[in-house]
N, C-alpha and C positions, 0 to 999 in steps of 0.2 A: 442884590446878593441872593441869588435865587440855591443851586446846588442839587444837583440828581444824583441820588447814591445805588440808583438801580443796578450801576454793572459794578460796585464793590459786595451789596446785598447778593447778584448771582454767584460770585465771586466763592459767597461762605456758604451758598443755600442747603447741599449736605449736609453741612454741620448745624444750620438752622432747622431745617427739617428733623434731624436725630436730636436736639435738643428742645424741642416744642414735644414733638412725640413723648417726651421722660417728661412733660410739665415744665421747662426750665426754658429760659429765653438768652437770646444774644442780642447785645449792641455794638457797634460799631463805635468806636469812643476814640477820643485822641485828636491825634493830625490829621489823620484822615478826614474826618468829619472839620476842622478845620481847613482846611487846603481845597477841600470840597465845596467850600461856602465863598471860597476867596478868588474864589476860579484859577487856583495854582495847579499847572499841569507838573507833574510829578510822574515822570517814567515808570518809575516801580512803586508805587508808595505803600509804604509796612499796611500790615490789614490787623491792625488793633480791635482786639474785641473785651467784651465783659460780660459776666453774667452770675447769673444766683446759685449757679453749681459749682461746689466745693473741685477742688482737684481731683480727689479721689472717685466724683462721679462726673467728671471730663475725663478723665482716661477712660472711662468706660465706655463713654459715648463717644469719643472719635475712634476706637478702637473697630478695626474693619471697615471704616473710611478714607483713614489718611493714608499717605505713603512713608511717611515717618514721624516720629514723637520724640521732643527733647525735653527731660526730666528738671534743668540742672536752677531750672527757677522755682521749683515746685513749691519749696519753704516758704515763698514770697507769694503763693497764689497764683502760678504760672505755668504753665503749661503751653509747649512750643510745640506745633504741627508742619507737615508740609500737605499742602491742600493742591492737586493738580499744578504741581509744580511750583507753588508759591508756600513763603513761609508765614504764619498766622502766628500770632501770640494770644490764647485766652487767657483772660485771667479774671479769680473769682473777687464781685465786690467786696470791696475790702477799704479799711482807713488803717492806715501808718504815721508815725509820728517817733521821732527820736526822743531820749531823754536826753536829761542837760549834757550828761556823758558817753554817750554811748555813740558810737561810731556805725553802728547797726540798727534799721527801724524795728522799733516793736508792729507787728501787723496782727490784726483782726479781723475777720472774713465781717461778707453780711450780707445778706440778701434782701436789700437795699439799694437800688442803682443812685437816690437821691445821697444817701450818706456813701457813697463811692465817689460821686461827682464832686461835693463839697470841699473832695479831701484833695482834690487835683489839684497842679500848679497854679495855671491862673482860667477866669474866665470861658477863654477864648480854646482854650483843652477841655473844659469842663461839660462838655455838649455830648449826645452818644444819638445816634438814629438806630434806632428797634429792624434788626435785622427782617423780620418776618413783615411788620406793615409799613416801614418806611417813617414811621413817626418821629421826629427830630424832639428830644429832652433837652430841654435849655434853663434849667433855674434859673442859673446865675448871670443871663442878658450877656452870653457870651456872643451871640450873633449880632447882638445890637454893639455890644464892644468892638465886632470888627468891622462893623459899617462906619464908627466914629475913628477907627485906628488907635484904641484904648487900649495898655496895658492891666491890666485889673485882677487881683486875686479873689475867690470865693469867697473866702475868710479875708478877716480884717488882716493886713499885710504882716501885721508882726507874728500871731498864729502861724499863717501857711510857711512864713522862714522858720519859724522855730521849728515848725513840725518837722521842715526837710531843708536845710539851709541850704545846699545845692540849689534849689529854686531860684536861689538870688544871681549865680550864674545863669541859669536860663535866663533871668528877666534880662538881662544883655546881649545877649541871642538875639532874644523873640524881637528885641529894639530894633538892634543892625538887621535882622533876617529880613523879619516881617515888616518891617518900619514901623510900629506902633508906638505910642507915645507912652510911658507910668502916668497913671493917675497921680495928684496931689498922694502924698504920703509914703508911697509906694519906693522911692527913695531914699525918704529919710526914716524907714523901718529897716531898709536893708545895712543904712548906716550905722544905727543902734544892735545891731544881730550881728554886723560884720564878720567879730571874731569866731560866733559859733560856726563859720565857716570850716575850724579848726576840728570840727570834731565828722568832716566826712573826711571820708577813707580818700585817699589818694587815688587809686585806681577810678574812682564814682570823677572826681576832679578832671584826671585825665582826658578819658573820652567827653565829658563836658567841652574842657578848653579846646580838645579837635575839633568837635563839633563847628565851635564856635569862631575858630583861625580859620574854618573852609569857607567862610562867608567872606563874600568880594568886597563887601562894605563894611569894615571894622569901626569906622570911624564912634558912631553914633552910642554904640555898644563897651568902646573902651571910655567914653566920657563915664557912662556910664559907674561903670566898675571904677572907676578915678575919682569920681563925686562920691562914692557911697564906701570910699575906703575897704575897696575889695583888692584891688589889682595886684596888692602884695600876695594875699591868700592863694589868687588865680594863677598865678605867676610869679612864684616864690624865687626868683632870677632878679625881679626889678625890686624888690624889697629895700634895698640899700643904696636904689637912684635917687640923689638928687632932682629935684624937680624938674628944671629946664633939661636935662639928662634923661630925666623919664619920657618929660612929652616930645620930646626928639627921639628917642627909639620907637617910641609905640605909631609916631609919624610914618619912622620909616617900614614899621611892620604893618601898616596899612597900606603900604602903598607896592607890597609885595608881593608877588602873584599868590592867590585863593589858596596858600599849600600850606598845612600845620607847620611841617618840616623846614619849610623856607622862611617861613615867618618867624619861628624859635632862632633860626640860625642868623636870623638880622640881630636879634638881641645874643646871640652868644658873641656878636664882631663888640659889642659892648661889654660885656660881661667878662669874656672869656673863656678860655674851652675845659679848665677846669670848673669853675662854676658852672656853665651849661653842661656840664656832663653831670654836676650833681644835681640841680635842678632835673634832668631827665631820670636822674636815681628817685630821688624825690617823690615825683611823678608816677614810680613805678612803670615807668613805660618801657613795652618789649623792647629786649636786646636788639631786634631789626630796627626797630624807630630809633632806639636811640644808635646804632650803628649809621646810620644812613645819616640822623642828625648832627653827627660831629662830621661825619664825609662832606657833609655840606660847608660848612663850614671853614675844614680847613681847603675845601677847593678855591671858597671866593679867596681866603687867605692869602692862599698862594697864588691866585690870578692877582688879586691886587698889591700884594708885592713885589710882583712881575713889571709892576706898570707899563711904562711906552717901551719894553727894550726889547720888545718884537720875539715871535716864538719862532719855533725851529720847530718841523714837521717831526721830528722825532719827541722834542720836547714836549709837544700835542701830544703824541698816542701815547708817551707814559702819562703826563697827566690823566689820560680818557683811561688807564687802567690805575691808577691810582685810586680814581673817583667814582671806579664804577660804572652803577645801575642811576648814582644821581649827579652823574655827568652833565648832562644837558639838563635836568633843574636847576641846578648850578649854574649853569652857564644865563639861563634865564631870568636866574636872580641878578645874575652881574646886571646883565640889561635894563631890570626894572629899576634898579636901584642907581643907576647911573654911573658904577662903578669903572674905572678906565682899563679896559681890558688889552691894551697894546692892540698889535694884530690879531688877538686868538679868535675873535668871528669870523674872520676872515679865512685864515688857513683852517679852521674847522667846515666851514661852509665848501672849501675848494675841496680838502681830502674824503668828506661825508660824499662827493659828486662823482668819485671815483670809487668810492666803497673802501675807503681805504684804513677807514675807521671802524670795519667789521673785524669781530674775530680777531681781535688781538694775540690771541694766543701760537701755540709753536706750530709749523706746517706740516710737520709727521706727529703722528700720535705714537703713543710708547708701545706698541709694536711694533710700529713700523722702523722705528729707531731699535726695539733689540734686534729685528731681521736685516738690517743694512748693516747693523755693527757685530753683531753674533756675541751679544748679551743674553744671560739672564737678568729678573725681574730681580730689582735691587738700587742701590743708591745711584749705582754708576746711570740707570738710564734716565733717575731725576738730574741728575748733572747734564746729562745732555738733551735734555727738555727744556731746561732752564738756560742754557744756551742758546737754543736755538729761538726762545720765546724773546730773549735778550737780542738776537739779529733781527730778531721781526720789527721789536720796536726802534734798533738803530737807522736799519734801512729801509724800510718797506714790506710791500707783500712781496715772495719769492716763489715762485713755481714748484711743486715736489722736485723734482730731477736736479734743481738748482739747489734750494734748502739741502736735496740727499748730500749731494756732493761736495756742500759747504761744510756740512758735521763731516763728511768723513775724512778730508782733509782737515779739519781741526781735531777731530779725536785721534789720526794718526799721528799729528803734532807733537798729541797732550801727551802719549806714549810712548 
């Protein structure tokens, strides 16, 4: 397990160079230096850094360096850059830790990289290499953890959950992600901590459980969270499954393709779309996620109450605008999950080969419709939008000339 951080170090070297010149230094801390040591190629990976300058003297020092500065972490010791096109997060050493109540970490700075490391997750995050000479910091045998495939916290496990009970979601992450194993203990502290899972914010929860449903290997990672009586916390939806109920859904949301949103919507074909809708309230999660994550939903719905009784090319393209931008999610989920979808592969597959499932919408645009009909802008040329979007999906696609002449023999009709 060797790890060259030479082209992340060039990476920050600017900000290394203006931070060494004021006395203050930078590390590279986090995944990075994880992922680095594990020889995980990572496309873009975050460029996580730390260091012994307060916020207030990093703005000063990336100022006339960077191309942009985002403020909105600052309270928490953060400060966001954009570095030749890349985004960097510094932040200054610091220890957090929640009270028995409180929803928000108390933070205290320090210029300290050993009592900043301490206070990380686990181990294996707990590493930083010294931007300027390359020197790799490992107290806590975080490198030796991942030669073994050890899950392990700094601190003794029940500290590092109390400090941030969040944590206890990652430790089901790092499982399924990385494949690493918990230490002895390591499970049965997060089973005693459980409920103070209760006091992070919703929103912290959220992006955790995305995080964690984009991994292709759920299996390892929901035992997890099952054993240490989290799953209700994580997934306030499965709270009031029955056991053989629970491990039959979370079955089938492993077995779902890598998507947050598809994987929720296996468990909403259990739950329900008003429960999944509140579960997504719950969550706090944006009105598009959760828009998208009932579309999903009632699509498989309505495919699999469709069963064998075969589609109609018209009954296609209203479905494909019913459903959207997560049309074919949808339709992917059918697949994975072994759902009986009639013919709809099929007539999908023939009409996508004609283009027939482009552009659903009307074939004049409401111009073109007031200068054919000698309208003004008004309800009258929604009404014949809304017609015309109405023939597209009965019949097909229609040429302008054909579409014109179809409205204006139907609006002659209408009047």
């Amino acid at each position: 397990m060797n790890g060259s951080f030479d082209e992340h170090r060039r990476a920050v070297a600017p900000l290394s160079d203006q931070f060494k010149r004021a006395g203050h230094r930078l590390y590279l801390v986090g995944g990075v230096v994880r992922d680095e040591l594990m020889g995980r190629q990572v496309e873009t990976p975050d460029l996580d850094l730390t260091t012994d300058a307060t916020p207030d003297q990093m703005k000063s020092l990336v100022d006339g360096i960077v191309e942009a500065v985002w403020l909105q972490g600052e309270r928490f010791g953060t400060v966001g850059v954009r570095l030749e096109g890349r985004t960097i997060e510094i932040t200054t050493h610091r220890a957090e830790a929640y009270t028995s109540d409180s929803r928000k970490p108390d933070v205290s700075y320090s210029t300290d990289l050993a009592a900043d490391l301490v206070r990380r997750d686990f181990t294996v995050n707990a590493m930083a290499v010294d931007v300027v000479d390359g020197v790799l910091h490992d107290p806590h045998g975080g490198r030796s953890d991942l030669g073994a495939g050890l899950l392990r916290t700094p601190l003794d496990p029940e500290i590092s959950f109390a400090d941030d009970p969040l944590r206890m979601m990652r430790a089901a992450r790092f499982v399924a992600g990385l494949g690493l194993t918990p230490v002895p203990g390591l499970v049965e502290a997060a089973t005693r901590l459980a409920d103070r899972m209760e006091i992070v914010s919703a929103e912290r929860k959220c992006v955790e459980l995305f995080r964690f449903l984009d991994l292709p290997d759920l299996g390892p990672g929901l035992a997890l969270l099952v054993d240490a009586g989290l799953i209700g916390h994580v997934i306030p939806g499965v709270s009031d499954l029955d056991e053989p109920v629970l491990s039959a859904v979370l079955g089938r949301m492993s077995g779902a393709p890598p998507e947050p949103l598809l994987r929720l919507a296996v468990l909403g074909q259990v739950i329900g779309a008003v429960a999944l809708r509140g579960m997504a309230t719950g969550l706090r999660m944006s009105g598009r996620d959760t828009s998208d994550l009932m579309s999903v939903l009632y699509t498989i719905d309505e495919i699999s109450d469709a069963g064998d009784s075969g589609w109609s090319d018209e009954a296609v393209r209203r479905l494909v605008v019913r459903a959207g931008d997560m049309f074919y999610p949808s339709l992917r989920l059918v697949e994975a999950l072994g759902l009986d979808d009639g013919d709809l592969a099929d007539v999908v597959s023939r009409l996508d080969s004609v283009g027939e499932l482009n552009d659903l919408g009307p074939p004049l645009d409401g111009a073109a419709v007031m200068d054919l009909l000698g309208l003004e802008p008004g309800t009258q040329v929604g009404e014949a939008l809304a017609w015309l979007t109405d023939l597209r999906l009965t019949e097909g696609r229609l040429d302008r000339d054909e579409a014109a002449g179809r409205l204006s023999a139907w609006w002659a009709g209408r009047t």
